[in-house]
C-alpha positions as CSV (number, residue, x, y, z in Angstrom):
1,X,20.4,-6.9,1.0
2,X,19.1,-4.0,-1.4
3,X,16.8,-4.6,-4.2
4,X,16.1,-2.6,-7.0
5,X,14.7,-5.1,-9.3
6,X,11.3,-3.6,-10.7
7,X,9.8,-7.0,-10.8
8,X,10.7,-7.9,-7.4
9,X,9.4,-4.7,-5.7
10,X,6.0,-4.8,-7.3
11,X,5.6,-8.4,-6.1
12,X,6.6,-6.7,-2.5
13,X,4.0,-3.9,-3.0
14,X,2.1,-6.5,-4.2
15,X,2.0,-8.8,-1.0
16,X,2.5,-5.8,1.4
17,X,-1.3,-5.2,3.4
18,X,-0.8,-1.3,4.3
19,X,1.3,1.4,2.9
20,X,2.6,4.2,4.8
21,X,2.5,7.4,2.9
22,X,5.0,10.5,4.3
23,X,3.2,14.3,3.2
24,X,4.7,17.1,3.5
25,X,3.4,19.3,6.1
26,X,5.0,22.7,7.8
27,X,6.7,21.3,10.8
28,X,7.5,18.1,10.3
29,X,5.9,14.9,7.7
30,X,2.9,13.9,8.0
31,X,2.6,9.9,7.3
32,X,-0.3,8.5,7.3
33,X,-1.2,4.0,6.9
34,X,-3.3,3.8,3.7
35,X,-4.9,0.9,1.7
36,X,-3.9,1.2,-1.5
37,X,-3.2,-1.2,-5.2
38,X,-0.6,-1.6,-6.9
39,X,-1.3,-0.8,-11.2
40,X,2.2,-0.8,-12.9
41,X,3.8,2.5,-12.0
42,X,0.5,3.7,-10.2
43,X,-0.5,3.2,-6.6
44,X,-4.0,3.7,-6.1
45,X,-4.9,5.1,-2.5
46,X,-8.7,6.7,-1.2
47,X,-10.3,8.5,1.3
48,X,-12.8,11.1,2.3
49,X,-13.1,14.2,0.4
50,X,-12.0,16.1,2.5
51,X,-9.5,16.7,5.7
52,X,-6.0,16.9,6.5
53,X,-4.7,14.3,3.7
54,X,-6.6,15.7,0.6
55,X,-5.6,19.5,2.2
56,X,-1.7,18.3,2.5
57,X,-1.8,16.8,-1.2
58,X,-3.2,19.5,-2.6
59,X,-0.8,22.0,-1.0
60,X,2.1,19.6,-2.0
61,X,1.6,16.5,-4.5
62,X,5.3,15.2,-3.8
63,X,5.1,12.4,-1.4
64,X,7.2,9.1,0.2
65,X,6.1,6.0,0.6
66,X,6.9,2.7,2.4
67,X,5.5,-0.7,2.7
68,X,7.1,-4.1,4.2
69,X,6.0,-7.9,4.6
70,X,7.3,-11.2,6.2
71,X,7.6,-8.9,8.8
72,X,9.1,-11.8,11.8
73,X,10.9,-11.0,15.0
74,X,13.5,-13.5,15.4
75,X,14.7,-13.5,19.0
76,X,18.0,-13.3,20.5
77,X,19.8,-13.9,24.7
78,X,19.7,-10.3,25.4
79,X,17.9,-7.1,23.6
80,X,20.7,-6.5,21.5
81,X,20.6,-9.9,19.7
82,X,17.0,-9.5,18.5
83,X,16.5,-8.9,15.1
84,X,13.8,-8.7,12.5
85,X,13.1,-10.7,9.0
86,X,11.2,-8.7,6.1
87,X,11.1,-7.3,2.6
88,X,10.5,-3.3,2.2
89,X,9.9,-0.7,-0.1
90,X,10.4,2.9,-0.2
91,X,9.9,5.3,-2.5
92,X,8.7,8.9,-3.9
93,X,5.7,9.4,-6.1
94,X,3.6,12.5,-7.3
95,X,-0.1,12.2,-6.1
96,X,-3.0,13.3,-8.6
97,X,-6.7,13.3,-7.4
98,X,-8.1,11.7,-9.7
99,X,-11.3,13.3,-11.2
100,X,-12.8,11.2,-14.5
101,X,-15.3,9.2,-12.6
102,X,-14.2,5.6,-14.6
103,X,-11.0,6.3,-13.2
104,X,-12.2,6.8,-10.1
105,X,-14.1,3.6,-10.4
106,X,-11.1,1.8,-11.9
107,X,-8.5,2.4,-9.4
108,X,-11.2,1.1,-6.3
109,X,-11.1,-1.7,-8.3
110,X,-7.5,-2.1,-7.9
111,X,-7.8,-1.4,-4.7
112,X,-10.7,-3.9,-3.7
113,X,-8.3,-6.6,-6.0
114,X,-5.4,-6.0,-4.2
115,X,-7.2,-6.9,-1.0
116,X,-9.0,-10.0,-2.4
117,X,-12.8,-8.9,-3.7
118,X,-13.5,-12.3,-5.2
119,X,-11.9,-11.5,-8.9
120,X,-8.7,-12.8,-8.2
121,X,-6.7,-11.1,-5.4
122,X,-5.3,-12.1,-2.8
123,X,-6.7,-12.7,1.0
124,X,-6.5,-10.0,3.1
125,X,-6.5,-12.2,6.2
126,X,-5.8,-15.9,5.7
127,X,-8.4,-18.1,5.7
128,X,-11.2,-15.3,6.1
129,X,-14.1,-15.2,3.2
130,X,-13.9,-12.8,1.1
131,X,-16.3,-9.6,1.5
132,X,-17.8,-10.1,-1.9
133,X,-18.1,-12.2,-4.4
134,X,-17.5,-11.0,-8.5
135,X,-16.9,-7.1,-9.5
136,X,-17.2,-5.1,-6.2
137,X,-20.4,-2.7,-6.2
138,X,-20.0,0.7,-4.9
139,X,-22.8,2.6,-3.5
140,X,-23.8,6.4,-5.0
141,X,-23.2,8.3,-1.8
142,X,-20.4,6.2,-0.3
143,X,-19.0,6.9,-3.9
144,X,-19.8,10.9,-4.2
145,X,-17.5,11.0,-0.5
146,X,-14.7,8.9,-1.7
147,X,-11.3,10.4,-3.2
148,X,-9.0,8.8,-5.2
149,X,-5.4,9.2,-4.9
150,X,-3.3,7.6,-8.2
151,X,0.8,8.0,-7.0
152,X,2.5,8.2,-10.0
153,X,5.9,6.4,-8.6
154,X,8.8,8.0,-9.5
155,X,11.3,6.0,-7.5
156,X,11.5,2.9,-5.6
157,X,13.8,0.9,-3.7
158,X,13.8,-1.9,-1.4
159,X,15.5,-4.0,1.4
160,X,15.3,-7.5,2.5
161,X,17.2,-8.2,5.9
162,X,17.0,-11.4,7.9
163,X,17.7,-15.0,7.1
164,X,15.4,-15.1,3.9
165,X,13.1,-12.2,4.6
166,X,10.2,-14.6,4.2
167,X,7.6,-15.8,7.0
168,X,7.7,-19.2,7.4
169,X,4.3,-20.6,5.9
170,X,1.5,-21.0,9.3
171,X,0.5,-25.1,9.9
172,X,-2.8,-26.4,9.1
């Protein structure tokens, strides 16, 4: 089933733990798994400084992106029976480094939220504690080598395929 309800692919993005970002490159894409946040129309992503990522967005800010969750393989009597549950998204977006160094700062945040830092996000893995507790502290040099990517989306669609798409909620 295809979804292009807004709401519905935030909350995707939302619940998603990795997104895939597709740069172009000269012989083929490059796609790299990122952690990112989602802010309204922004998706926040970092990384070093420097190296093949920050050289490829600077050549070329145009990018793709994909994400999925209640990913399940539901088996089937032979290969070609098996199938798989989930809920995607895919979409383009124009990458900006981001410079100001509050925005910097601000879109971590959304990143660390998105991942659960103890202000209200979600788990990253279920039933682990949570890394740190209140606003997430960064350290000056850890900072100074840190990028930050902000994806200005400019459009997004999405799939869910399977019975509901869903993962079944784990016992205990």
């Amino acid at each position: 089933m295809m979804i292009t309800d807004r709401a519905t692919l935030t909350q995707i993005l939302q619940e998603a733990t990795i997104l895939h970002l597709a740069l172009h490159a000269e012989h083929a894409p490059h796609v790299v798994p990122v952690c990112f946040g989602v802010d309204g129309n922004t998706l926040y992503v970092h990384g070093r400084r420097t190296g093949r990522k920050m050289e490829l967005l600077r050549a070329d800010p145009r990018v793709g992106f994909s994400a999925c969750t209640d990913v399940t393989i539901i088996p089937g009597a032979s290969a070609c029976a098996f199938t798989a549950a989930s809920r995607s998204v895919v979409g383009t977006a124009r990458a900006r480094i981001v410079e100001d160094e509050a925005e910097r700062i601000r879109g971590l945040d959304i990143i660390m939220a998105h991942y659960g830092d103890g202000t209200g996000g979600r788990d990253a893995v279920p039933g682990a504690e949570r890394a740190t507790v209140g606003a997430p502290r960064y350290e000056g040099a850890s900072l100074g080598r840190t990028s930050v990517i902000a994806l200005q989306i400019e459009s997004m669609t999405g799939k869910q395929t399977g019975p509901s798409g869903r993962r079944p909620p784990t016992p205990g």
